[in-house]
N, C-alpha and C positions, 0 to 999 in steps of 0.2 A: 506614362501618363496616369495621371488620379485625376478620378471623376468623382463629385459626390456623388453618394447613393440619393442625398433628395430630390438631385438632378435628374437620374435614371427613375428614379419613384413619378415624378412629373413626367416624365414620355409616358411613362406605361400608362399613366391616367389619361393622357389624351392620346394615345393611340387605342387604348382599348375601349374606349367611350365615342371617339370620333368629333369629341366639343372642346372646348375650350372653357364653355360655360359651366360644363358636368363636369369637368376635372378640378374646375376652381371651386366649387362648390365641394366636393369631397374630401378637397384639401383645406376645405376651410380659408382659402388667401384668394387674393382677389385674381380679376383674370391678366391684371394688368402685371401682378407679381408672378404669376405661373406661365406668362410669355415671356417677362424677363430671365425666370431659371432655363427656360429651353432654350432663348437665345445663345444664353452662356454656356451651354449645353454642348449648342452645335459649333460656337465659336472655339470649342475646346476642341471636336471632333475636327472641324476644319470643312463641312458640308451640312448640307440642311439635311433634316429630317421632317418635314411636313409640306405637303403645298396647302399652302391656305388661300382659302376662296371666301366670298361673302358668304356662300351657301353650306361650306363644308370645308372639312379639314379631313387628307388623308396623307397617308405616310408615302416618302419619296422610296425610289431602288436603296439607300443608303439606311432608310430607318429601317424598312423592312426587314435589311437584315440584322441592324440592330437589335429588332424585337424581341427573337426568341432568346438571345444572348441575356439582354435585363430581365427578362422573365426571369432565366433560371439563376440570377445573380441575387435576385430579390427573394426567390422562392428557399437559397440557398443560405441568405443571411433571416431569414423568418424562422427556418429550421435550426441554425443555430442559435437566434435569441432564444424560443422555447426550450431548447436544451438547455442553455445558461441557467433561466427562468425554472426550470424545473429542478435541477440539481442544486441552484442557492434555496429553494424552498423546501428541497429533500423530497422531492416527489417523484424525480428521476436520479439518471446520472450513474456514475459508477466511485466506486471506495475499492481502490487497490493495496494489499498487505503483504508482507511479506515475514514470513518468521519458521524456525528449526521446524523441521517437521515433526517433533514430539509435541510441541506447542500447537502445532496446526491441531492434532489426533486430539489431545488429553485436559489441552486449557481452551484453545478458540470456541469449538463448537455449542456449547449452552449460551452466550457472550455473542455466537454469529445469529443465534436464533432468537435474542432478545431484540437484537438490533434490526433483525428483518421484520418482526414484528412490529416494531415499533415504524419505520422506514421502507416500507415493502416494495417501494417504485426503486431504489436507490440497489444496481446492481453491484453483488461482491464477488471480486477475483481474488481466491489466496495463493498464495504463491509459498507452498510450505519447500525450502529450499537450507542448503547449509549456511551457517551467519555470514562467510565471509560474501557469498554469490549475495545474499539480503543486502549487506552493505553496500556492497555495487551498484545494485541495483535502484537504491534508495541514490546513491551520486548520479545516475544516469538516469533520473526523475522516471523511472517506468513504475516506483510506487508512492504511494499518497505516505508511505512509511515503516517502517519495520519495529520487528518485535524481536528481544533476545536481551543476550548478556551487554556491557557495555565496553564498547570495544576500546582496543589499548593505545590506538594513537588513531586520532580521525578529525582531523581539524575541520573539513569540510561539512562535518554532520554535528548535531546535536543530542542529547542522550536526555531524557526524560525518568529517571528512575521509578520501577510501581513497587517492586518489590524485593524482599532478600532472599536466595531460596541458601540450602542447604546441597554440599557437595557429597552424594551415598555412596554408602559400600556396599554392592548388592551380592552376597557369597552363597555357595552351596552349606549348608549345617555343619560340616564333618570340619569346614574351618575357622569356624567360631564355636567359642565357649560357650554353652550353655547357659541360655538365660540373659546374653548379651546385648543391648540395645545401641552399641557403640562401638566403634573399634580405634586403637589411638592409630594415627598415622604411623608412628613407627613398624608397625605392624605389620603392615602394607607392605614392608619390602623384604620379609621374609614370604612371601604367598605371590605367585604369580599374578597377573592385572592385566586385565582385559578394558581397555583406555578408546573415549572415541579421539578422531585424529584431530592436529592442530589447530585445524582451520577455525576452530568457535574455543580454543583458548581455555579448553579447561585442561587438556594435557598438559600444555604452561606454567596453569599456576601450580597444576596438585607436584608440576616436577620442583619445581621451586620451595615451595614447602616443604616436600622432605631433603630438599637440599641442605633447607635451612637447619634443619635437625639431625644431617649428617646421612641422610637416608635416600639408598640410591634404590629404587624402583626396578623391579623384574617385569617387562612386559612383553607377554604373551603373545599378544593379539592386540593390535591398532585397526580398528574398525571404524563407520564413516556416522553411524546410525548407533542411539543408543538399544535400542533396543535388537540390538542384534547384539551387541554385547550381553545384554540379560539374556536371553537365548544359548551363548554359549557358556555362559555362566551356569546354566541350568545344565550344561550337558556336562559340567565339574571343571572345564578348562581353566577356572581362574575366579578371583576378585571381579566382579564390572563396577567402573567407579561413572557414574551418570547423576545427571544435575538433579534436584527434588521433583521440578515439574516434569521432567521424561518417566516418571513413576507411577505405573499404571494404576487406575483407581479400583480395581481390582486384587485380589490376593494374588502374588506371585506364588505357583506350585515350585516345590524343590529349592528353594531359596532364603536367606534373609536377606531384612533389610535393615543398617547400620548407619548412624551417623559418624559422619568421621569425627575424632576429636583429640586435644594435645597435639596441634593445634586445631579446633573447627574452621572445615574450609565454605566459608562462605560468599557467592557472588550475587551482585545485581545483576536482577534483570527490568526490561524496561522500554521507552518508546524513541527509536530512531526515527530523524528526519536530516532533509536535509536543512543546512544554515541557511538562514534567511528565507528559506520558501514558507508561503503563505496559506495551512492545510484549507480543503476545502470544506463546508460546514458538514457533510457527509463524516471526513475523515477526524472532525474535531468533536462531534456525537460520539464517534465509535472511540476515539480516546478518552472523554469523560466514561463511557462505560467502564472503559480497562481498567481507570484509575478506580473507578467506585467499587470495582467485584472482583479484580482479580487478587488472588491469596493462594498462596504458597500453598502444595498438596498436602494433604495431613499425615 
C-alpha cells in the first residue's frame, strides 16, 4: 500500500490540534478539502480514524495507533529533506574519495584543507587504498570518485585527465654517474629493480617498454607501496621505479632521483567516476579544485 505523505501530514494536523478548523487553517485549504484528504486516507486504510462530534474530534483505537507511526514518518522525511537541503547548498553532507595512498599523503592534503575551508559543514571520508580496490569501489558507488592513473580497460567508469606525471628512477649514488639527472631505460636492466606490484599498472607499462627496446628487467623486489620501495632502495637493494607524485616533497637521504628516458615513461593521472552517475555538488567543488591546483611534483 502507498499512502501520500500529504495525507499522513493532514491526520497529524488534526489529531495533534483536535479541530478541523486549526488544521485547515495551518494547511492553508479549506476544511472541506482536508475532510476530503482524510476521508481518502481512511478509505485507503479500510477504518476510520476520528470520531467526529459537533463539539469535538478525537482519534478512534485505529488512529491512535497510527499516530505515533506518522509521527516518526514525517519526522523521518523532514530529516532527510534538510540533509538533501543541506548537502545541495554545501552546508552539509558528506564527499567520498578515493586514491593510491601516495596521493592521499603528498598531493590531497593542502587541496583537502582548501576545500574545508571553504565548505566546512560538508564531511570528507578518504579512502587512500590501491587503484585497483579505488576502481571497485568507484563501480560499487561507495565513492563520490576516485583519483589515480587511467585505467586499461573499464567501460563502466569514465577517466577525467588533470595531469601528466613522470615515471622515476629513484637509486642509491654508487649507481649512477655522476652528475646524472636521467637514466635511459636501457639501463634499467642491468641494475636490480625494486617495482610496486601490478595492480596500478605501472609494472605493465615500464615491462613493456623495455620489452620494446629488447630489455628484459631484473626485479628484485615487487612491493605493494611506493614508498617502501624508496625505503629499500635506501638500504642499496636496487633501482625503485615510482610515479612523480609518490615523490616526497622533501629531500630523499642516501638516494637520487632520475628521470627515465630513451624512451620517457610517462602516464596520466586523473578523476574516475562512474558512467552516467550524476556527482554531487560537494564532489563537483572538490573536482574544480583538482582541476585548478593539481601539478605534477617538481
Amino acid at each position: 500500500m502507498s499512502v501520500n505523505l500529504k495525507l499522513l501530514n493532514a491526520f497529524l494536523l488534526v489529531a495533534e490540534h483536535g479541530s478541523f478548523r486549526r488544521a485547515a487553517e495551518l494547511a492553508r485549504r479549506s476544511q472541506s478539502a482536508l475532510s476530503l484528504q482524510l476521508r481518502e486516507l481512511e478509505g485507503q486504510l479500510g477504518a476510520s480514524l476520528f470520531h467526529r462530534t459537533t463539539r469535538k474530534v478525537s482519534l478512534t483505537r485505529e488512529g491512535e495507533a497510527l499516530l505515533p507511526h506518522a509521527r516518526r514518518a514525517m519526522a523521518e522525511m523532514e530529516a532527510g529533506l534538510r540533509r538533501v537541503r543541506a548537502a545541495s547548498s554545501m552546508q552539509g553532507g558528506k564527499l567520498a574519495l578515493g586514491c593510491p595512498p601516495h596521493v592521499g599523503e603528498y598531493v590531497l592534503p593542502p587541496l583537502l584543507a582548501e576545500f574545508s575551508a571553504a565548505h566546512p559543514g560538508v564531511a570528507l571520508r578518504i579512502h587512500d587504498m590501491l587503484q585497483a580496490e579505488v576502481l571497485e569501489a568507484v563501480r560499487r558507488q561507495e565513492l563520490d570518485f576516485g583519483i589515480g592513473p587511467r585505467p586499461a580497460s573499464a567501460p563502466s567508469l569514465t577517466f577525467t585527465p588533470l595531469l601528466e606525471e613522470a615515471i622515476l628512477a629513484v637509486a642509491p649514488p654508487r649507481l649512477v654517474p655522476r652528475g646524472a639527472t636521467s637514466m635511459p631505460l636501457a639501463a634499467l636492466g642491468a641494475m636490480p629493480v625494486i617495482i610496486t606490484s601490478g595492480t596500478n599498472s605501472l609494472r605493465e607499462m615500464l615491462e613493456e617498454a623495455a620489452a620494446s627496446i629488447g630489455v628484459t628487467l631484473q626485479v628484485r623486489c615487487e612491493v605493494q607501496m611506493p614508498g617502501t620501495a624508496m625505503a629499500l632502495a635506501a638500504e642499496g637493494l636496487g633501482v625503485a621505479i615510482i610515479p612523480e607524485l609518490a615523490l616526497p616533497r622533501r629531500q630523499l637521504a642516501r638516494l637520487k632521483v632520475l628521470r627515465i628516458a630513451d624512451p620517457p615513461l610517462l602516464r596520466e593521472v586523473g578523476i574516475v567516476q562512474l558512467r552516467g552517475a550524476r556527482p554531487s555538488p560537494a564532489a563537483l567543488a572538490m573536482q574544480g579544485l583538482l582541476r585548478g591546483k593539481l601539478r605534477p611534483a617538481p
